[in-house]
Structures are given as C-alpha cells and as structure tokens.
C-alpha positions as a Markdown table, in Angstrom:
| # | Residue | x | y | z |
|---|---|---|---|---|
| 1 | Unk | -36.8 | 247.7 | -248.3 |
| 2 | Unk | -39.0 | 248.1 | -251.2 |
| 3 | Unk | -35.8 | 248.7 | -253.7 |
| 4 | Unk | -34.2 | 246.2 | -252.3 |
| 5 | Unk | -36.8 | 243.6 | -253.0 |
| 6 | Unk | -37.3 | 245.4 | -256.8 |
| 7 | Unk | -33.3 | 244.9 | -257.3 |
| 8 | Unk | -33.8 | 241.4 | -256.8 |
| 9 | Unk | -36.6 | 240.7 | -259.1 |
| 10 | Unk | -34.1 | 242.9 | -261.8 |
| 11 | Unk | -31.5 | 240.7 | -260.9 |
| 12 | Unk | -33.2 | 237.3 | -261.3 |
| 13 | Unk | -35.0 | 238.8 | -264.7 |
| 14 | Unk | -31.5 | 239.9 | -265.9 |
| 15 | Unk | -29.6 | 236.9 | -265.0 |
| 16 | Unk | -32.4 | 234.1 | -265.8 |
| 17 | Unk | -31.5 | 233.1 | -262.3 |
| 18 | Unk | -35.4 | 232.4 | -261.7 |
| 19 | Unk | -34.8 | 229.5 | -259.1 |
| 20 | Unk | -33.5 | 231.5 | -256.5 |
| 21 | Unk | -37.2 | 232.9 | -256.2 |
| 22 | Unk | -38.3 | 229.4 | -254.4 |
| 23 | Unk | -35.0 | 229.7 | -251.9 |
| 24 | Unk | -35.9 | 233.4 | -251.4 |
| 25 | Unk | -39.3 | 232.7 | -250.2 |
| 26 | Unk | -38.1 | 229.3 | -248.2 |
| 27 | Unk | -35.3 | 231.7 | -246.2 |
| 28 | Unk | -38.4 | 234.4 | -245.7 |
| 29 | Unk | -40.8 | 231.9 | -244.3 |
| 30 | Unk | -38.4 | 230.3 | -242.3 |
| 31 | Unk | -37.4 | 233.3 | -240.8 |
| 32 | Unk | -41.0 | 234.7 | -239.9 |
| 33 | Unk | -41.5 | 231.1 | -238.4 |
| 34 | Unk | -38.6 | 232.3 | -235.6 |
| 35 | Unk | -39.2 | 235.5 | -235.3 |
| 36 | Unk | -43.2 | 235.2 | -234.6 |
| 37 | Unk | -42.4 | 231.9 | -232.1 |
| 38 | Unk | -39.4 | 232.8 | -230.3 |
| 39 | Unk | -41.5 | 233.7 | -227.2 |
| 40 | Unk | -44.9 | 231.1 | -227.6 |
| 41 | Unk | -45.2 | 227.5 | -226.5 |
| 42 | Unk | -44.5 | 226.3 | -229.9 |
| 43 | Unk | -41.0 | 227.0 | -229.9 |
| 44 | Unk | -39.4 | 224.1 | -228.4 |
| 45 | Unk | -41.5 | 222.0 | -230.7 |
| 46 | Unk | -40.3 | 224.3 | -233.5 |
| 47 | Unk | -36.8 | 224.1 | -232.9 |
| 48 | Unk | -36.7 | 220.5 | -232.3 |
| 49 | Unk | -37.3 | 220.0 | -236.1 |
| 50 | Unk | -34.2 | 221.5 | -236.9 |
C-alpha cells in the first residue's frame, strides 16, 4: 500500500498534476465515512445526503 501511495506522490511531482491531491483526500474521507458507518445509527442520516 505504502508504494502505491509513494507512486502517486511521484506521479503528481512528475506531472505538476498537484490538484488531484485535494480529490485524493476527498475520495479517502468519503470512503472511511462508509466504511466506519455502514452498521451505526448514523447511516441513514449519512446516506440521505447523497
């Protein structure tokens, strides 16, 4: 995981492509937001905002 993360950092060095970083950590976020409410309370509310 760790290489993978390292080869994009190289990549968006590389490529000046430094705004992906932003959608990178949105995507992340976004997808520890599901995975850590998918069985509490919250969900419903959660899902109900997208």
């Amino acid at each position: 995981m760790s290489a993978f993360v390292r080869e994009l950092f190289q990549f968006m060095r590389a490529r000046r492509k430094f705004w992906l970083l932003p959608l990178v950590m949105l995507m992340l976020l976004l997808g520890l937001l599901m995975v850590f409410t998918q069985g509490s309370v919250v969900a419903p509310f959660i899902y109900t905002m997208f």
